[in-house]
N, C-alpha and C positions, 0 to 999 in steps of 0.2 A: 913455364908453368902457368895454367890457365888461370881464375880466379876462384873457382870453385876448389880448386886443389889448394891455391893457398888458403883460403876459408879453412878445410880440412887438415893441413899440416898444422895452422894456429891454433888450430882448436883441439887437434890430440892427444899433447899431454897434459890438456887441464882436467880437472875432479870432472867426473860423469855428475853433479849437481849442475855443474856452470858447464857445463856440455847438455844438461837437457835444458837448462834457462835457452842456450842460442836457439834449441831446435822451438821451443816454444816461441819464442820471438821469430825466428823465420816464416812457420808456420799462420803467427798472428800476420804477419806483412802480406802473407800471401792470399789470406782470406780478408782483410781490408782490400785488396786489389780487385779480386775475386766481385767486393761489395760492392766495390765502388761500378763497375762493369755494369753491373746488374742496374745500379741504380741507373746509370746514363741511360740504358736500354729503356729501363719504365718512365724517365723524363720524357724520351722520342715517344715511345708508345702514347702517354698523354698529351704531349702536345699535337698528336698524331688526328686523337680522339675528340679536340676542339673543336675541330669542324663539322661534326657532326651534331655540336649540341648549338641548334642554331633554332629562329622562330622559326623555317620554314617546314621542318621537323619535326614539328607538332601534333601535323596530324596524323603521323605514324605511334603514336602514343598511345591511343586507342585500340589499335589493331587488335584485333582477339591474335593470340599464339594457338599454333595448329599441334 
């Protein structure tokens, strides 16, 4: 028996309350993970974007937009 099946055997004959608390908690684990991903990405991405903020840089600042 794999783990998601014993998850599901321990959890079927309790009250549908403390059966939607698990799924609620599951759910939250899984959107913390979710955040945490994202956040790593937009770490890389800024430190990505360091190099670009540099003196020499400066004179593109001006630039009229087309």
């Amino acid at each position: 028996m794999d783990l998601a099946e014993q998850v599901f055997q321990t959890i079927k004959p309790m009250p549908e309350p403390l059966v939607q608390e698990i799924l609620d908690f599951a759910l939250f684990l899984r959107q913390r993970e979710t955040q945490a991903e994202w956040q790593n990405l937009m770490n890389a991405q800024t430190h990505s974007l360091d190099d670009w903020d540099n003196d020499e840089d400066e004179v593109w600042n001006d630039v009229p937009a087309v």
